[in-house]
C-alpha positions in Angstrom: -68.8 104.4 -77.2 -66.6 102.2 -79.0 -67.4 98.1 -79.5 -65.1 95.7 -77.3 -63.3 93.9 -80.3 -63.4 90.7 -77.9 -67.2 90.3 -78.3 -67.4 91.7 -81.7 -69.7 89.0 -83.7 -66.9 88.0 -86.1 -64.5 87.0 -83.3 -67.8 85.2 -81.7 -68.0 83.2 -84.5 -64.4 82.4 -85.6 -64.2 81.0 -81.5 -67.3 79.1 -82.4 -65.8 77.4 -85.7 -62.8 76.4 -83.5 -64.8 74.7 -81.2 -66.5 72.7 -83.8 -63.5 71.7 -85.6 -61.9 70.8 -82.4 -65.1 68.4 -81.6 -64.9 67.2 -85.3 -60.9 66.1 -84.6 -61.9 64.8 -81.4 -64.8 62.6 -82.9 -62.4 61.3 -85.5 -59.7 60.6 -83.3 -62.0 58.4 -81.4 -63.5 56.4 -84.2 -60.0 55.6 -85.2 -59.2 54.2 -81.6 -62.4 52.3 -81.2 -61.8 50.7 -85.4 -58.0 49.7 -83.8 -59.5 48.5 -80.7 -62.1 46.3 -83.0 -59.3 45.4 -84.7 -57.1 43.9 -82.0 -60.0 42.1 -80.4 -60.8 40.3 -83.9 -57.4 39.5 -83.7 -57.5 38.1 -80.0 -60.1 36.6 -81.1 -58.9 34.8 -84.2 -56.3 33.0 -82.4 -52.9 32.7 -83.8 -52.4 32.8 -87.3 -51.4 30.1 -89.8 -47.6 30.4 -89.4 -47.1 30.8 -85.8 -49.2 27.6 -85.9 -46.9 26.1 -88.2 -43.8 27.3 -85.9 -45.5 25.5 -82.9 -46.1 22.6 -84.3 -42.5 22.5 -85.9 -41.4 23.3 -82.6 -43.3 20.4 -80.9 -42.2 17.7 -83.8 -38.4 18.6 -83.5 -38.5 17.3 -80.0 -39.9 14.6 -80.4 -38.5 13.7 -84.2 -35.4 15.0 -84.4 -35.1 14.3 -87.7 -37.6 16.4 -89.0 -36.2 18.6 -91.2 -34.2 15.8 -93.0 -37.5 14.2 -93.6 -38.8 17.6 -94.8 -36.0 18.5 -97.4 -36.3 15.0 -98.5 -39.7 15.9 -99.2 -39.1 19.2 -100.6 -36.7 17.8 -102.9 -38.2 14.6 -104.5 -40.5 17.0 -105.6 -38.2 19.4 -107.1 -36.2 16.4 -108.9 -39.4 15.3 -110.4 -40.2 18.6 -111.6 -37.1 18.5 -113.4 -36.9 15.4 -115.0 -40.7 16.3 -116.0 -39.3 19.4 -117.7 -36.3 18.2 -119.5 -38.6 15.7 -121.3 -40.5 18.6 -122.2 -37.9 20.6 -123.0 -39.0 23.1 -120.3 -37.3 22.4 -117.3 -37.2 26.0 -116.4 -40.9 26.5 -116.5 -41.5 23.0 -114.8 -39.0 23.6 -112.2 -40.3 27.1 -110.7 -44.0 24.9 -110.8 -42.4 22.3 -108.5 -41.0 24.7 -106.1 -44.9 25.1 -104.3 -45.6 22.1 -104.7 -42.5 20.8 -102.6 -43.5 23.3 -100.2 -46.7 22.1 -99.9 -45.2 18.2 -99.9 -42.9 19.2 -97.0 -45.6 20.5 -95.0 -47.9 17.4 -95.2 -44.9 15.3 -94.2 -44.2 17.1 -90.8 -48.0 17.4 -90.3 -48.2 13.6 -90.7 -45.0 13.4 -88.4 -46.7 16.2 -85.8 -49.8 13.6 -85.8 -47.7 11.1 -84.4 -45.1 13.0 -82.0 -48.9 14.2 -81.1 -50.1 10.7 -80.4 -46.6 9.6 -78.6 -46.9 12.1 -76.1 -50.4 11.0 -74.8 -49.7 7.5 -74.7 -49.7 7.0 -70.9 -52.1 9.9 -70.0 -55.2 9.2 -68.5 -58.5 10.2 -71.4 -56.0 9.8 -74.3 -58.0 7.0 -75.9 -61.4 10.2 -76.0 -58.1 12.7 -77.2 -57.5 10.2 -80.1 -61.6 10.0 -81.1 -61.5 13.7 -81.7 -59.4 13.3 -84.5 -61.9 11.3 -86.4 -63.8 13.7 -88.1 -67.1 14.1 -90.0 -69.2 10.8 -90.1 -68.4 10.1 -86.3 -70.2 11.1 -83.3 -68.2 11.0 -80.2 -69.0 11.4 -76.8 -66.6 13.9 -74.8 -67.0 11.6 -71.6 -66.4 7.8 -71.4 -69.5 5.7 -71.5 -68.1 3.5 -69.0 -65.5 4.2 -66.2 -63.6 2.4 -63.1 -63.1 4.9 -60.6 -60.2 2.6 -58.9 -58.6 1.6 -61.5 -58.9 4.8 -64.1 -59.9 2.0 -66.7 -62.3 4.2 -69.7 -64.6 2.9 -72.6 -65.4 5.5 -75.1 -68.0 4.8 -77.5 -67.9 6.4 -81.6 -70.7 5.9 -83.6 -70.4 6.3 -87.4 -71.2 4.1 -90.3 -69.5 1.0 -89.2 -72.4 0.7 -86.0 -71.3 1.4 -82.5 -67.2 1.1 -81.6 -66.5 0.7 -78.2 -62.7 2.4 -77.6 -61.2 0.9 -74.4 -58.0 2.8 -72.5 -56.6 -0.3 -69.8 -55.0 -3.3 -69.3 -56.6 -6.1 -71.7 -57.0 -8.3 -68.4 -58.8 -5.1 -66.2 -61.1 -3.4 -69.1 -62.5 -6.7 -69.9 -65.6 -6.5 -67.7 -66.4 -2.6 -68.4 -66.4 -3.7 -72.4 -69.3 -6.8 -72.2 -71.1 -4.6 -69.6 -71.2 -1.8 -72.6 -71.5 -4.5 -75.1 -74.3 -5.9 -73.4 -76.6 -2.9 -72.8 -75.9 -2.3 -76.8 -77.2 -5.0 -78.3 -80.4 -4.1 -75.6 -80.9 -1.0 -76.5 -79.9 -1.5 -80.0 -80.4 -4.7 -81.7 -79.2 -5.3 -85.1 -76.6 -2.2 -84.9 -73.0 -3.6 -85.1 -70.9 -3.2 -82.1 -66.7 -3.3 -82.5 -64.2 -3.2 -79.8 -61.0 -1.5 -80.5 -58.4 -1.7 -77.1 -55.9 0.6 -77.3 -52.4 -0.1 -76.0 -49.2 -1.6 -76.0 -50.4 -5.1 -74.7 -50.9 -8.1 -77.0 -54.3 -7.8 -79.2 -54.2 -4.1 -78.7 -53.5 -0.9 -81.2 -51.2 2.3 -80.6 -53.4 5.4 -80.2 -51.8 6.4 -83.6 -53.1 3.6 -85.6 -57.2 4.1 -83.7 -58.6 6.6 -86.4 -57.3 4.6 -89.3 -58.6 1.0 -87.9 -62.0 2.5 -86.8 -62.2 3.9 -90.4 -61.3 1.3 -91.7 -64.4 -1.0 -90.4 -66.8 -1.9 -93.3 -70.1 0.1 -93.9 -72.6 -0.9 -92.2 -75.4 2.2 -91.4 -76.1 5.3 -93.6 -75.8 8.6 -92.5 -79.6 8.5 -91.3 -79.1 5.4 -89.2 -75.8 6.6 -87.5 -77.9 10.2 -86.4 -80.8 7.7 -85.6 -78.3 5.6 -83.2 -77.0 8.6 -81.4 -80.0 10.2 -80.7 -81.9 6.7 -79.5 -78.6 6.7 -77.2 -79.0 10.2 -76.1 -83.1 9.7 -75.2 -82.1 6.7 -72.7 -81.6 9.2 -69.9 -79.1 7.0 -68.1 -76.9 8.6 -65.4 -73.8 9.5 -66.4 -70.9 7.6 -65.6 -69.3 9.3 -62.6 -65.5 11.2 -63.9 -63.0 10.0 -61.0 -60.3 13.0 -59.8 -57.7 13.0 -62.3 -59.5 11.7 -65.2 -60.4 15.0 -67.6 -60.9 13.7 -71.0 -61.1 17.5 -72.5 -58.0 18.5 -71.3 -56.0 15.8 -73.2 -57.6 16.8 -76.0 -54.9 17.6 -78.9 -55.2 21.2 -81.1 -56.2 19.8 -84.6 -56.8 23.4 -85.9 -52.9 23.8 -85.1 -52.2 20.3 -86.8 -53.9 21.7 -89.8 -52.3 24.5 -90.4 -55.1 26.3 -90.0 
């Protein structure tokens, strides 16, 4: 009888190699969609990059500076006119002037980051919490609290307290005439709870005796020295251990959300 050429063992095994070559482009298929789907969730992830950053901060500066990019090519080309006049002295202006180009790159972004700080600062002047918005940008050294230490729940009237190396600063965000009584209420139960430690005021404003938001992070680091870095941690943590209630956050008043992007700011 003859042999069914469909279930002869070569064809058997050619339909078996098939299969596993099929399973083989299968598996690879989906390790290359699950490494692109890893991909695109790092990304996600990751947050925009450093030039869309820079677009949106550009974006945010024009409207409040309009004169941005003159201030930015002014930048751009002091450097590049200083590179030159460096170069023709040396009798390499070519060499010195190609140098300058990056560094009047780099000159033009500083300038609208410095401008973006303030256009930043301009537009939360007025907004309830900006005065906790402007400690963030403080940096290392300073411990901030994200919630006021003291609040009037009629009035929206905040004190923020920073603690770095010049003792304890208390930030007020009111009237002079209104935030009076929250400040010696905080400045009392400091020098209770921690004698010795120096305790500043800084009101913020636009009232007589106080400081633009723009101008808080200099002034606070401006204060002498006064505590190391172990006496500053020591501080916080002999405020945290006090237990005391929080303050209670009236409706309206969400420090966090006026909180500026300082990653963005960067460039970062």
């Amino acid at each position: 009888m003859a042999k069914n050429p469909s279930t002869s063992p070569s064809s058997s095994g050619s339909s078996s190699l098939k299969e596993v070559k099929a399973m083989q482009r299968d598996r690879r298929a989906q390790l290359k969609a699950d490494a692109k789907a890893e991909r695109a969730q790092k990304r996600a992830n990751a947050g925009p990059g450093i030039i869309s950053q820079l677009k949106q901060v550009f974006a945010i500066t024009r409207q409040q500076n309009p004169r941005l990019v003159l201030w930015m090519v002014l930048a751009f080309a002091s450097v590049l006119v200083l590179g030159l006049v460096i170069g023709l002295l040396l009798h390499n202006w070519i060499t010195w002037l190609l140098l300058a180009i990056p560094f009047g790159v780099l000159a033009a972004v500083i300038v609208m980051n410095r401008l973006g700080e303030r256009a930043m600062f301009d537009r939360l002047e007025g907004q309830t919490g900006a005065a906790g918005a402007t400690l963030s940008s403080l940096g290392r050294g300073w411990i901030v609290g994200e919630q006021p230490s003291a609040v009037n729940p009629k009035t929206h009237d905040l004190v923020y307290r920073a603690i770095g190396k010049p003792g304890v600063v208390l930030v007020t965000e009111g009237p002079a005439s209104r935030v009076g009584k929250l400040v010696a209420k905080e400045q009392k139960a400091m020098e209770r709870f921690l004698p010795g430690v120096p305790v500043h005021v800084v009101e913020t404003g636009r009232g007589e005796g106080q400081i633009p938001l723009r101008e808080v992070p200099t002034t606070l680091k401006a204060l002498p020295k006064k505590l190391t870095a172990q006496e500053v941690s020591a501080v916080d943590k002999r405020l945290s251990a006090l237990g005391t209630q929080k303050p209670p956050i009236p409706k309206g008043v969400d420090p966090m959300r006026a909180r500026p992007d300082r990653r963005g700011m960067r460039g970062r």
